[in-house]
N, CA, C and O atoms as CSV, one atom per row, in Angstrom:
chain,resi,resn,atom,element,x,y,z
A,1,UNK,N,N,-17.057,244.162,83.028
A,1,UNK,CA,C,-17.081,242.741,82.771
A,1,UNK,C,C,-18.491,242.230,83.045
A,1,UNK,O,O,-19.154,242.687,83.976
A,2,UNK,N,N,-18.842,241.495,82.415
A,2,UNK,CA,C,-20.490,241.035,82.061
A,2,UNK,C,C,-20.218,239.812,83.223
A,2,UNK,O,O,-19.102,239.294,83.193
A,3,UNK,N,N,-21.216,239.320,84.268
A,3,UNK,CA,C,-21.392,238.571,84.720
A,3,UNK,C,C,-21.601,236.825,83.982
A,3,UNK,O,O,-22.468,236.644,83.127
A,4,UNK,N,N,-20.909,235.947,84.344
A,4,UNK,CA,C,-20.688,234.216,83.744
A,4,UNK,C,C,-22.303,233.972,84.341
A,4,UNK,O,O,-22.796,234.211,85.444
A,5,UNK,N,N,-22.831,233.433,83.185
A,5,UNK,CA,C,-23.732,232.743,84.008
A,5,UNK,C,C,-23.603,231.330,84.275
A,5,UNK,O,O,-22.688,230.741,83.700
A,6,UNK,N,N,-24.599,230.489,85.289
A,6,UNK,CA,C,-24.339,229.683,86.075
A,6,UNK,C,C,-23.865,228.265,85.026
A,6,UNK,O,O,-23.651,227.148,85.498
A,7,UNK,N,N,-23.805,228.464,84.151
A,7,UNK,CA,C,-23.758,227.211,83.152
A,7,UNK,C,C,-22.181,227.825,82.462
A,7,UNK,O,O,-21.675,227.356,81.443
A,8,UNK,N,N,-21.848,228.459,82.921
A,8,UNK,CA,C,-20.661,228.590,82.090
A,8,UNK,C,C,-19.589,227.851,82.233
A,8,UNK,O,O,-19.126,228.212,83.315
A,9,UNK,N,N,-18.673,226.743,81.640
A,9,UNK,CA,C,-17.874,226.402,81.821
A,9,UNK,C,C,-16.366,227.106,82.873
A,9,UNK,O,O,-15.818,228.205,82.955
A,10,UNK,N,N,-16.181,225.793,83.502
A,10,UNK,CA,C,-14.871,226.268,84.732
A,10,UNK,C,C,-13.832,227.312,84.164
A,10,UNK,O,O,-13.715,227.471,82.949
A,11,UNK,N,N,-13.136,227.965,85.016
A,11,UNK,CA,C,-12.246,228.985,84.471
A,11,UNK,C,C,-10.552,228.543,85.527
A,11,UNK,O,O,-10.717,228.161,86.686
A,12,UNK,N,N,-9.429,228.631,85.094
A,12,UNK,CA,C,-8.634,228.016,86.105
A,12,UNK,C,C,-7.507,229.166,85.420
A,12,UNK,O,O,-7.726,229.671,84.319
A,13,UNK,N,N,-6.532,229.427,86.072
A,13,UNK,CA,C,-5.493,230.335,85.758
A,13,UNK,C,C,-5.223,231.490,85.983
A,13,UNK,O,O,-5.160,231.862,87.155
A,14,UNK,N,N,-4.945,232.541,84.734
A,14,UNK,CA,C,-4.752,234.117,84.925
A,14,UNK,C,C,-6.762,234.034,84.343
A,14,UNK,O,O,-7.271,234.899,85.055
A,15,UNK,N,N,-7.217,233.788,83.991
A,15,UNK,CA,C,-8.678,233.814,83.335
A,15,UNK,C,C,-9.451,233.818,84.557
A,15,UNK,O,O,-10.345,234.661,84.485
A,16,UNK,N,N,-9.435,233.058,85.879
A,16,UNK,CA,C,-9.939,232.932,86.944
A,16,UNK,C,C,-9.448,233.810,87.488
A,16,UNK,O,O,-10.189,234.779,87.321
A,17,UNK,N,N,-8.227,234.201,88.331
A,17,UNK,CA,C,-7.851,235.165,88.699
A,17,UNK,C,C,-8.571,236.739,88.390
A,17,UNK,O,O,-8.993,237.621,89.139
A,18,UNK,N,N,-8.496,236.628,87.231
A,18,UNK,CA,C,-9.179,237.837,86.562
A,18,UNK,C,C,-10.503,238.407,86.760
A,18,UNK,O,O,-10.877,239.572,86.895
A,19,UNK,N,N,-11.231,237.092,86.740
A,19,UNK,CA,C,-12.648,236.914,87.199
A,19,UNK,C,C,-12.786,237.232,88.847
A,19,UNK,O,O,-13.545,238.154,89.148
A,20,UNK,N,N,-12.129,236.553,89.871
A,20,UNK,CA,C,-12.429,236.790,90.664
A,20,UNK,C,C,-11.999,238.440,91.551
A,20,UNK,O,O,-12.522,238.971,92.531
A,21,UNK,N,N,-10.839,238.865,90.675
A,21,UNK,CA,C,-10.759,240.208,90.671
A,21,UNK,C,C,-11.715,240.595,90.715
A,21,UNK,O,O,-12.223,240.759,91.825
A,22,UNK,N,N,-12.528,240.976,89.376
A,22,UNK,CA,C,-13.464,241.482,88.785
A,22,UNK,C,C,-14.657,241.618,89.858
A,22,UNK,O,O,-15.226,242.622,90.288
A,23,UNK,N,N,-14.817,240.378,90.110
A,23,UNK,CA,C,-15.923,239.314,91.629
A,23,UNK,C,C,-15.892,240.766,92.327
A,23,UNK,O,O,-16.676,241.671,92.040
A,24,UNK,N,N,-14.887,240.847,93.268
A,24,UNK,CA,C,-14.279,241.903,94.433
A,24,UNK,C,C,-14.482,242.968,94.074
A,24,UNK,O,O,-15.251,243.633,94.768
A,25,UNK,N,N,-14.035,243.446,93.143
A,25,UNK,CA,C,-14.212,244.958,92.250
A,25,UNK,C,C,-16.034,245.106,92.081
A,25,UNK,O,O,-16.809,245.834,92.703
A,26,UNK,N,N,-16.243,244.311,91.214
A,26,UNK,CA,C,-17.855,244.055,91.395
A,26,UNK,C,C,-19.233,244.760,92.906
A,26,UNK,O,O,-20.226,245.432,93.187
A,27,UNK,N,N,-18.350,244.040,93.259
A,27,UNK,CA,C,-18.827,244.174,94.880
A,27,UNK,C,C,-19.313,245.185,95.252
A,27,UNK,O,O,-20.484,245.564,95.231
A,28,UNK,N,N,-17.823,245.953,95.836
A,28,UNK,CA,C,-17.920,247.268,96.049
A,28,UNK,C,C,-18.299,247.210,97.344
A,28,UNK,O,O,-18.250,248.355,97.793
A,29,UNK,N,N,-18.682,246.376,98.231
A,29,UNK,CA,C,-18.902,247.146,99.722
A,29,UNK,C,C,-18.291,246.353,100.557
A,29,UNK,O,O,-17.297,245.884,100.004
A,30,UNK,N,N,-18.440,245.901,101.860
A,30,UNK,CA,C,-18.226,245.359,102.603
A,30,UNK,C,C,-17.660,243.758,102.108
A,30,UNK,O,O,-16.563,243.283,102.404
A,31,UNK,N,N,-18.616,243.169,101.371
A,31,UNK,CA,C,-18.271,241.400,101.180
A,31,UNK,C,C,-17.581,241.777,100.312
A,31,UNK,O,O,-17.127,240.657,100.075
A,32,UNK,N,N,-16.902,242.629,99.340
A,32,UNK,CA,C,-15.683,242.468,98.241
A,32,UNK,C,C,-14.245,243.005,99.217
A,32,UNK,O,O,-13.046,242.933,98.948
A,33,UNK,N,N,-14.784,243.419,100.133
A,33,UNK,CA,C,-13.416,243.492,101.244
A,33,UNK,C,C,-13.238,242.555,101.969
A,33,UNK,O,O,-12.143,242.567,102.531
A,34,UNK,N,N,-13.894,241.716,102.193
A,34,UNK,CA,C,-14.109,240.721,103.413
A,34,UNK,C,C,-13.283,239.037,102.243
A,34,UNK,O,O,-12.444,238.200,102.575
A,35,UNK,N,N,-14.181,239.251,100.703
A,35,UNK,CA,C,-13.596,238.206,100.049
A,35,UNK,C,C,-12.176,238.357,99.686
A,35,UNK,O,O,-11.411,237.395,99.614
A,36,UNK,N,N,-11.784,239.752,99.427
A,36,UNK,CA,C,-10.276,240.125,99.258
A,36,UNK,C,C,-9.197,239.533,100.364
A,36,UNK,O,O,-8.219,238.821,100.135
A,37,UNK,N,N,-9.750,240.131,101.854
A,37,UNK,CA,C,-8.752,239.754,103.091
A,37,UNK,C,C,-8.749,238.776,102.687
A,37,UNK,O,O,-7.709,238.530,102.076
A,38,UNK,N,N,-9.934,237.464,102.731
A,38,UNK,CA,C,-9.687,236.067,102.981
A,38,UNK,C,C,-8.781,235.127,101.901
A,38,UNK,O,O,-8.010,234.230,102.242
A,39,UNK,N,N,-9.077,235.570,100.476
A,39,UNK,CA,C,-8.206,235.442,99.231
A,39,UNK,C,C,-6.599,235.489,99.731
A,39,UNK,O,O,-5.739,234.615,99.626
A,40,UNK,N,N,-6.523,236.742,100.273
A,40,UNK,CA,C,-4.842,236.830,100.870
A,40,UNK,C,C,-4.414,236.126,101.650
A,40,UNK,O,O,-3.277,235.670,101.530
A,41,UNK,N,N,-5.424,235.757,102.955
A,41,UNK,CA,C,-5.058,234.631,103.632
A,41,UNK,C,C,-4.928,233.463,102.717
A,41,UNK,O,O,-3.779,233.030,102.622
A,42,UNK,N,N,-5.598,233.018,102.209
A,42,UNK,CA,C,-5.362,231.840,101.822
A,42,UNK,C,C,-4.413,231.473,101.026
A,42,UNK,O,O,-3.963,230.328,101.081
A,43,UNK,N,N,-3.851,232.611,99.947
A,43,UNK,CA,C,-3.116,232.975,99.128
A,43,UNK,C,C,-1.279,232.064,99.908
A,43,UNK,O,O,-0.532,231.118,99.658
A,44,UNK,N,N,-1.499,233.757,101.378
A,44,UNK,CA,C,-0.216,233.569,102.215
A,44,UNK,C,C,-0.488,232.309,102.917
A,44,UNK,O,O,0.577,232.038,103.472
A,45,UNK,N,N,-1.584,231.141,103.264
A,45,UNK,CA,C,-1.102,229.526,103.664
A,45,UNK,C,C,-0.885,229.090,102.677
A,45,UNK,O,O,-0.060,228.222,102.960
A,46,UNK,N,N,-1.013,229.060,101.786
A,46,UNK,CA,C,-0.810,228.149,100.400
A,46,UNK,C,C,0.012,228.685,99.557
A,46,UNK,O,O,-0.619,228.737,98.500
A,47,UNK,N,N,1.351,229.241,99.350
A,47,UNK,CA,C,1.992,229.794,97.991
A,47,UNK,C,C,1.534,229.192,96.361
A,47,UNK,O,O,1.513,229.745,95.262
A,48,UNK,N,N,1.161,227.673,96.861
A,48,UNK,CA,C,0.524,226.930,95.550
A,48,UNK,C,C,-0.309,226.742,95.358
A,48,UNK,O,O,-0.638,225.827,94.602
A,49,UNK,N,N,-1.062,227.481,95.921
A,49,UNK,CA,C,-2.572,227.359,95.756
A,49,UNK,C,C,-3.012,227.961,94.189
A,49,UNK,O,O,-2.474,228.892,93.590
A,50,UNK,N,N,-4.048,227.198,93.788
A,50,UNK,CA,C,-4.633,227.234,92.024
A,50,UNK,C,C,-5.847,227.455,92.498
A,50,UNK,O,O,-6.497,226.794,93.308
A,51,UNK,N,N,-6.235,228.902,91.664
A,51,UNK,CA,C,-7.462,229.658,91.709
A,51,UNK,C,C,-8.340,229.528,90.609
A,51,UNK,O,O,-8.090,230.059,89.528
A,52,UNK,N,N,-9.477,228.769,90.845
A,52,UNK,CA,C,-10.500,228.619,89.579
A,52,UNK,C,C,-11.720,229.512,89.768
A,52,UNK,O,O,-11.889,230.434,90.565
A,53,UNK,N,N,-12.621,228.951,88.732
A,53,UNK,CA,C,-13.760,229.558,88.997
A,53,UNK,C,C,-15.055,228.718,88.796
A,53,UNK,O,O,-15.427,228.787,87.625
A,54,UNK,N,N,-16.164,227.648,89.882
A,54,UNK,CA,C,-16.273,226.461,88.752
A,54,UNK,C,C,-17.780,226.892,89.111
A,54,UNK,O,O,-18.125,227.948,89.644
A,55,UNK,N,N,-18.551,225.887,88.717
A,55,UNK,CA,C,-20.465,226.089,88.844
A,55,UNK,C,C,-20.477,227.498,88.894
A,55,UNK,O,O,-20.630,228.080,89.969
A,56,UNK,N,N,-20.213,228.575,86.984
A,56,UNK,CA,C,-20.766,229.579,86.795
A,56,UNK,C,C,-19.669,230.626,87.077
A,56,UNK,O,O,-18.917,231.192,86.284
A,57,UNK,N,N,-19.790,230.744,88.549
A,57,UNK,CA,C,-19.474,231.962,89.132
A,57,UNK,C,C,-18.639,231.512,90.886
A,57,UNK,O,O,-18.577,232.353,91.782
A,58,UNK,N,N,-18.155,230.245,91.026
A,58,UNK,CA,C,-18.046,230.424,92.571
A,58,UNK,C,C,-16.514,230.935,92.400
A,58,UNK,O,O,-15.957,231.249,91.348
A,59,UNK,N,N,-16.050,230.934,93.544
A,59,UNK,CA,C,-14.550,231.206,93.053
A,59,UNK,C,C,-13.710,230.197,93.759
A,59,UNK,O,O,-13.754,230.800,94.832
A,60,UNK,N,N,-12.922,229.070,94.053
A,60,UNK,CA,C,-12.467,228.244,94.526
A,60,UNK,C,C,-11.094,228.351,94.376
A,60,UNK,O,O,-10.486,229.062,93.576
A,61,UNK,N,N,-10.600,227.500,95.305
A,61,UNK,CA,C,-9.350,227.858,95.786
A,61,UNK,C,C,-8.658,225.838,95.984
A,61,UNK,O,O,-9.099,224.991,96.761
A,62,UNK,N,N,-7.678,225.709,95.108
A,62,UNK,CA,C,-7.400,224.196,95.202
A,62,UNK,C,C,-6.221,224.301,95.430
A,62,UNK,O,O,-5.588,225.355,95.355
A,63,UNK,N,N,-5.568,222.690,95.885
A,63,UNK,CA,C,-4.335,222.195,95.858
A,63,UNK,C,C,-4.335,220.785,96.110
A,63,UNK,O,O,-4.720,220.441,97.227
A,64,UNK,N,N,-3.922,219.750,95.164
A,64,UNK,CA,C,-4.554,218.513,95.075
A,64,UNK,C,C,-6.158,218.250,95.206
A,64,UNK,O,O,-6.457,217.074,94.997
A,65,UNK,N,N,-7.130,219.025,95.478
A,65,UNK,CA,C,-8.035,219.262,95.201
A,65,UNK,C,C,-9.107,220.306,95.571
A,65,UNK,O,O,-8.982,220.935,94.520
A,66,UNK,N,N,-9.690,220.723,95.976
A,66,UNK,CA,C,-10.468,221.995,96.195
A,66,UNK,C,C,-10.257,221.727,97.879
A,66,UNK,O,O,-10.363,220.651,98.467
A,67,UNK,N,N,-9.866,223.300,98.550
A,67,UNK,CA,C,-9.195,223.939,99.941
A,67,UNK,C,C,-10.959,224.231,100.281
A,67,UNK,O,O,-11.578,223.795,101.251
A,68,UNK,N,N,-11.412,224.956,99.338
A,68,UNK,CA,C,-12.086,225.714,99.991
A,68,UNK,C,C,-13.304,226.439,98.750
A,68,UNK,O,O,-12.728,226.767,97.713
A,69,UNK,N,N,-14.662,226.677,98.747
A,69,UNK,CA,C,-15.074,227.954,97.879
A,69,UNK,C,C,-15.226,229.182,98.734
A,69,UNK,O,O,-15.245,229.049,99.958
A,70,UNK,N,N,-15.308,230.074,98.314
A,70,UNK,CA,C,-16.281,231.836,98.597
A,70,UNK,C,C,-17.439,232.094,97.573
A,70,UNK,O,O,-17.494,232.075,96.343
A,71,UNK,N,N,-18.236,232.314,98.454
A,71,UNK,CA,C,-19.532,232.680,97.910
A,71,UNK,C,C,-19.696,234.029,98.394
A,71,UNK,O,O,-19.047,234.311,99.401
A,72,UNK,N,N,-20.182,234.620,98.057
A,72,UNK,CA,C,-21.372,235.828,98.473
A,72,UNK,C,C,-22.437,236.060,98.794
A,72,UNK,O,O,-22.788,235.621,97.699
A,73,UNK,N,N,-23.091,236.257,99.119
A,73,UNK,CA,C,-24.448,236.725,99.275
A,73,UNK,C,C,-24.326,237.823,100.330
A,73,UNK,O,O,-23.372,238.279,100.959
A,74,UNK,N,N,-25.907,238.138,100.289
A,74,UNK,CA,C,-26.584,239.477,100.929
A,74,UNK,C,C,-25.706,239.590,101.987
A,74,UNK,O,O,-24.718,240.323,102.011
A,75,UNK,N,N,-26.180,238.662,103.082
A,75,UNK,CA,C,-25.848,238.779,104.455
A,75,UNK,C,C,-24.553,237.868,105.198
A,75,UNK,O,O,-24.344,237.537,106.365
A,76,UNK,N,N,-23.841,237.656,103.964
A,76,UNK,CA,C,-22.638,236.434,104.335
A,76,UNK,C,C,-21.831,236.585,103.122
A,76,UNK,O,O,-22.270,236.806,101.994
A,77,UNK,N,N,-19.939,236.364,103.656
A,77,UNK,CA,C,-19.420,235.384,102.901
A,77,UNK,C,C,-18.861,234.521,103.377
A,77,UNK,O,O,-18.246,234.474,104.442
A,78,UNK,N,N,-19.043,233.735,102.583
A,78,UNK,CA,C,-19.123,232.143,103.212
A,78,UNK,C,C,-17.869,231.210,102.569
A,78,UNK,O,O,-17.687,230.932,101.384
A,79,UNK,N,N,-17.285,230.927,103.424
A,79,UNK,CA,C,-16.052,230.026,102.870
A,79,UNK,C,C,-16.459,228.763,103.655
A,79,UNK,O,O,-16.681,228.527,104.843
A,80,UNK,N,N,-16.473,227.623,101.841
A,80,UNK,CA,C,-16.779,226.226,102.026
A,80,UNK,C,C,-15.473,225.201,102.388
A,80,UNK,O,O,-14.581,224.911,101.590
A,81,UNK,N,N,-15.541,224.910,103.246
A,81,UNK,CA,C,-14.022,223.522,102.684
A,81,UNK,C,C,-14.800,222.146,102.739
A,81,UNK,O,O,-15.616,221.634,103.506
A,82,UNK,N,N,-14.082,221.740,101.412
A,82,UNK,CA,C,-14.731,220.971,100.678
A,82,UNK,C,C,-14.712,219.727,101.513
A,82,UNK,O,O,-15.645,218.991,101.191
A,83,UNK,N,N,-13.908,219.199,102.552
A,83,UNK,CA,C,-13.508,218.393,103.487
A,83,UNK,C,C,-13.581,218.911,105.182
A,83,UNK,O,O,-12.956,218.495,106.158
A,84,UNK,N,N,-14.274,219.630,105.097
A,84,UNK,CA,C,-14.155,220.433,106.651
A,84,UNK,C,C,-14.308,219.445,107.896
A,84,UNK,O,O,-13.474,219.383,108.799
A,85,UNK,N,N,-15.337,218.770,107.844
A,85,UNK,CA,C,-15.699,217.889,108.602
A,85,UNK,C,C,-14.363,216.686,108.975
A,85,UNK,O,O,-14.484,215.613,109.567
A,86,UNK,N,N,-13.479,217.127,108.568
A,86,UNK,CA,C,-12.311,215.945,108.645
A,86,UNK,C,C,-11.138,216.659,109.437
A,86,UNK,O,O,-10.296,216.105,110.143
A,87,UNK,N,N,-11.293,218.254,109.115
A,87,UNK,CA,C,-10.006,219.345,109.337
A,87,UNK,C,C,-10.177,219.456,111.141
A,87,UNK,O,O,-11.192,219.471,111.837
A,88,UNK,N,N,-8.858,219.515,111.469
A,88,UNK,CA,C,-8.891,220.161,113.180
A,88,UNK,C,C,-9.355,221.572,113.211
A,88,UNK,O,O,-8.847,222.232,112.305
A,89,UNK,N,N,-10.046,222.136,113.866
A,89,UNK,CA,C,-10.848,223.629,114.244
A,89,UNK,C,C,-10.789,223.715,115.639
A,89,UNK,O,O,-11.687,223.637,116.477
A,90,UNK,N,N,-9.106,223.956,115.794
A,90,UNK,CA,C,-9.174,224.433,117.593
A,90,UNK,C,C,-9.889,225.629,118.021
A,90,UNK,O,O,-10.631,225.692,119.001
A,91,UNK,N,N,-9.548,226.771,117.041
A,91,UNK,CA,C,-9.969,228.008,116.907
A,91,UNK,C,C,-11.840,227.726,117.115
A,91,UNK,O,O,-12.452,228.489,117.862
A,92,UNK,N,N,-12.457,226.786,116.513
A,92,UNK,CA,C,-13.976,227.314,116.182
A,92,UNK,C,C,-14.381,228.134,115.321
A,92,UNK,O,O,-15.380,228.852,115.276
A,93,UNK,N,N,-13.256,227.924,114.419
A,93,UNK,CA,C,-14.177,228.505,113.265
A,93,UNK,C,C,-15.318,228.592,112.046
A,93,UNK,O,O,-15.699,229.517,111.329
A,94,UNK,N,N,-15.644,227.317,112.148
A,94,UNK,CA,C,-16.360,226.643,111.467
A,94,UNK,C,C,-17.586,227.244,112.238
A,94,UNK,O,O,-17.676,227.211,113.465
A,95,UNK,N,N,-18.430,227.742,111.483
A,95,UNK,CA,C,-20.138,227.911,112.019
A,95,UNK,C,C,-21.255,227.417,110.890
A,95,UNK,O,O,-22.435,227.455,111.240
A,96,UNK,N,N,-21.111,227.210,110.289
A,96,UNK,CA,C,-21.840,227.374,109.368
A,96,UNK,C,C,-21.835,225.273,108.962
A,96,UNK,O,O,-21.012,224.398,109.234
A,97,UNK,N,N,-22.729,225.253,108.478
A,97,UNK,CA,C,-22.744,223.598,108.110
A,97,UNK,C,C,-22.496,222.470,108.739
A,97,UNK,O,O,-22.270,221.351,108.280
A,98,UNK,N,N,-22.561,222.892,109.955
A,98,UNK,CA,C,-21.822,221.882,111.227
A,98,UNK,C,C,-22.748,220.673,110.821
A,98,UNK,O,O,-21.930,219.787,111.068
A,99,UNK,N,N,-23.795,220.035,110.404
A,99,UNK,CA,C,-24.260,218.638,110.305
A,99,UNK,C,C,-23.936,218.000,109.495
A,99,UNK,O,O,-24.404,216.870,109.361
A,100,UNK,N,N,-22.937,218.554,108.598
A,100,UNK,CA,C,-22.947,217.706,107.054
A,100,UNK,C,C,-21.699,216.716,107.721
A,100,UNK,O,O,-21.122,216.765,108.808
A,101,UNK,N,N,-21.557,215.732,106.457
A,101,UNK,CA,C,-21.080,214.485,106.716
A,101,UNK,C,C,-19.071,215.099,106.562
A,101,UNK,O,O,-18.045,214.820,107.182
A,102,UNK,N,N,-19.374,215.903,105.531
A,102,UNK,CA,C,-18.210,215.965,104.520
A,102,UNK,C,C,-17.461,217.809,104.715
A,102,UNK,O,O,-16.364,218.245,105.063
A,103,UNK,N,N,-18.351,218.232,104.410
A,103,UNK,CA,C,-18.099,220.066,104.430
A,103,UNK,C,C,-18.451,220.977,105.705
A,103,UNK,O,O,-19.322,220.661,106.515
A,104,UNK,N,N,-17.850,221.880,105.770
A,104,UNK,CA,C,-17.610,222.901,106.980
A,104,UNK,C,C,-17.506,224.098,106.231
A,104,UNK,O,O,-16.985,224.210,105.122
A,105,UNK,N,N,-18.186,225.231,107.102
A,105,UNK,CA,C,-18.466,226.516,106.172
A,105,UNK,C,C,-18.007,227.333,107.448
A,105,UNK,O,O,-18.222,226.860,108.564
A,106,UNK,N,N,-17.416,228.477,107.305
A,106,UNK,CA,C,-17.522,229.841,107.838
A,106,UNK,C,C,-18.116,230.966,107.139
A,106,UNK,O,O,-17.744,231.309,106.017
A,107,UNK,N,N,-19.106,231.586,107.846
A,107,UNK,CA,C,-19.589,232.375,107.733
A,107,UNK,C,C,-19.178,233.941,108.102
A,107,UNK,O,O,-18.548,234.074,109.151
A,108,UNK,N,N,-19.352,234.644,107.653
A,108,UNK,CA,C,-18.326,235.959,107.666
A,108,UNK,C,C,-19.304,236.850,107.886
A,108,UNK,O,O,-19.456,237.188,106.712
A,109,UNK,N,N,-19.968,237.396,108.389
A,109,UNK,CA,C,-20.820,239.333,108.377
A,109,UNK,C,C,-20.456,240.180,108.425
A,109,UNK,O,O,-19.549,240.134,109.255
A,110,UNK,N,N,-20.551,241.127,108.030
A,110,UNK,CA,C,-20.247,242.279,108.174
A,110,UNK,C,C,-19.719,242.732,109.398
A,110,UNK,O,O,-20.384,242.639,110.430
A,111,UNK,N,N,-18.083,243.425,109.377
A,111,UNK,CA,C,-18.148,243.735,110.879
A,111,UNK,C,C,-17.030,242.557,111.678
A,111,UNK,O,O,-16.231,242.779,112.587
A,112,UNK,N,N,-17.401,240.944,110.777
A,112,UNK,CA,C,-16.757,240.180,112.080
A,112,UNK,C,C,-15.263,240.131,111.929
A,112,UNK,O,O,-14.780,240.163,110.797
A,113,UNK,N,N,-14.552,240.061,112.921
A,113,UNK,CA,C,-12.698,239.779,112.549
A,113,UNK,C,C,-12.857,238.797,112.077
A,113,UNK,O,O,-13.756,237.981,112.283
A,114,UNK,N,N,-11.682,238.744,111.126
A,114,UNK,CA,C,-11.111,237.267,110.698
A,114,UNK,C,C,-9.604,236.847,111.084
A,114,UNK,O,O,-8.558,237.320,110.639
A,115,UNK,N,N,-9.777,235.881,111.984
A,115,UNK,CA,C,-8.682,235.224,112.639
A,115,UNK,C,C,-7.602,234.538,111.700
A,115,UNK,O,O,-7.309,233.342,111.727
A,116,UNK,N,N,-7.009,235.600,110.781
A,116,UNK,CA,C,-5.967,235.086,109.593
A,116,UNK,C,C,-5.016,233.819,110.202
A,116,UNK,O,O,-4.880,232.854,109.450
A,117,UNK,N,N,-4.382,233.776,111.467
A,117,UNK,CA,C,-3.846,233.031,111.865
A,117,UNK,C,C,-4.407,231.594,112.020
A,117,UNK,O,O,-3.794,230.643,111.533
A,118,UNK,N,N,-5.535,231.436,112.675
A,118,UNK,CA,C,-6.308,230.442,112.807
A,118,UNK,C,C,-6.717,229.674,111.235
A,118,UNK,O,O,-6.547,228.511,110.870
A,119,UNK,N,N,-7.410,231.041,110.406
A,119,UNK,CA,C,-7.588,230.598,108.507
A,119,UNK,C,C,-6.524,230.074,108.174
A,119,UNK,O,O,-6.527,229.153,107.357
A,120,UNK,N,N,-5.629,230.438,108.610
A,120,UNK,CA,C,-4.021,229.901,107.661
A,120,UNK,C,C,-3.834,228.473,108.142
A,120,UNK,O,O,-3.473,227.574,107.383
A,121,UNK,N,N,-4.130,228.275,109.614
A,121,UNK,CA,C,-3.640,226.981,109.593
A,121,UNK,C,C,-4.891,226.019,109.469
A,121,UNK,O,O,-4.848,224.946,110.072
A,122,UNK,N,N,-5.961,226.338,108.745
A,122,UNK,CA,C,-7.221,225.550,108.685
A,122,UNK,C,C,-7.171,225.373,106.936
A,122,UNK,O,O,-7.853,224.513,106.379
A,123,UNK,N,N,-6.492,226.076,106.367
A,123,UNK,CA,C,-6.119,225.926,105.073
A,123,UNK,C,C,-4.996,224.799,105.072
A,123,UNK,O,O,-5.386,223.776,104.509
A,124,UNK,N,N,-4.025,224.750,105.439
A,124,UNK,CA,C,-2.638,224.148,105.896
A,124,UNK,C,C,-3.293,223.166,105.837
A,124,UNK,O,O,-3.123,222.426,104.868
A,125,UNK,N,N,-4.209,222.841,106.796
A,125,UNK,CA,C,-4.481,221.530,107.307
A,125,UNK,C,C,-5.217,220.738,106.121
A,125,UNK,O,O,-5.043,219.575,105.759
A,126,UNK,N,N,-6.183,221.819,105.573
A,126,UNK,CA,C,-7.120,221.172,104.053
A,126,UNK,C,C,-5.833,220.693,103.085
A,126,UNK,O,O,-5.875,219.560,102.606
A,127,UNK,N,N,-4.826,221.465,102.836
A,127,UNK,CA,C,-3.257,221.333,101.630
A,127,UNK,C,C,-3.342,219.702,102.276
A,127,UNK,O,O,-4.011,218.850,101.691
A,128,UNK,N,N,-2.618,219.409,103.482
A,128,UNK,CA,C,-1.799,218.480,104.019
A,128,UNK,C,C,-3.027,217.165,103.758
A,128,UNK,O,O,-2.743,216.124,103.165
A,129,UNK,N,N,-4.713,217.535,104.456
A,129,UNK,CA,C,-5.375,216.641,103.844
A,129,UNK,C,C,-5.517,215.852,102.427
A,129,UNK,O,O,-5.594,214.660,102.129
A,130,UNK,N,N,-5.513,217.198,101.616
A,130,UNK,CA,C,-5.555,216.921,100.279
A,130,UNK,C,C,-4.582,216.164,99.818
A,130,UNK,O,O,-4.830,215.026,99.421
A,131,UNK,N,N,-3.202,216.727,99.799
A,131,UNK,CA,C,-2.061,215.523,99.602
A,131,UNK,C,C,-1.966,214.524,100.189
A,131,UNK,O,O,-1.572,213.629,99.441
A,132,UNK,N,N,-2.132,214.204,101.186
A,132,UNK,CA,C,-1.906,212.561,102.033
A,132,UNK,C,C,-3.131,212.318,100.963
A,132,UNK,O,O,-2.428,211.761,100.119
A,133,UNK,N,N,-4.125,212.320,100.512
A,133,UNK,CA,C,-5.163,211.415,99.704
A,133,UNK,C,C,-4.478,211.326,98.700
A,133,UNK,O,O,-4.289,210.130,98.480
A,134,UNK,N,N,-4.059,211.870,98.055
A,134,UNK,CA,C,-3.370,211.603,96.409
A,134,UNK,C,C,-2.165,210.258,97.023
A,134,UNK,O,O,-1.816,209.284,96.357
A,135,UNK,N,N,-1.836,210.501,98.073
A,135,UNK,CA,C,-0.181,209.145,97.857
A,135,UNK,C,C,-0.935,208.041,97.960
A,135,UNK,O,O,-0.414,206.928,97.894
């Protein structure tokens, strides 16, 4: 599968899904295992969670509106929530973006556990955000 470039129109469905397969498969080392676990977590807090793919290549994860992105890079994957700054983080999981007004990032390296229990209910909490805004 040929890489989307950054201008490519959003992808939402089995078409996204597919893509972000592909994403993981792509990979091949460490961050296509690390984006897989976290996919499942988020997968198992959210049964309704809708998997897109938007600006190109990110891979996002919605329900009433975007939970969360995964990115990649070299030395990180990085899960955005699009509302973080609003979500409870008893755990501390949030490292990444702590000054912004609006968003909260975790950062992932190589190597670190991921506290599925803690992710699940920091997802939960983004779902429950997201819907109380829509009523």
């Amino acid at each position: 599968m040929t890489e989307r470039p950054k201008t490519a129109p959003p992808l939402s469905g089995p078409a996204a899904t597919a893509f972000i397969d592909a994403t993981i498969e792509r990979l091949a080392d460490w961050r296509g295992d690390c984006l897989a676990r976290l996919r499942a977590v988020i997968r198992e807090a959210d049964p309704e969670v809708v998997e897109e793919v938007k600006w190109g290549r990110t891979p996002v994860w919605s329900h009433a509106g975007i939970i969360t992105t995964g990115e990649t890079y070299k030395e990180v994957v990085k899960l955005t929530f699009a509302r973080g700054a609003s979500l409870p983080d008893p755990a501390g999981l949030f490292n990444s973006s702590l000054d912004g007004n609006v968003r909260r990032a975790i950062d992932f390296r190589q190597g670190d556990p991921i506290d599925a229990a803690a992710l699940k209910r920091l997802v939960q909490a983004a779902v429950q955000l997201n819907t109380a805004k829509r009523r």
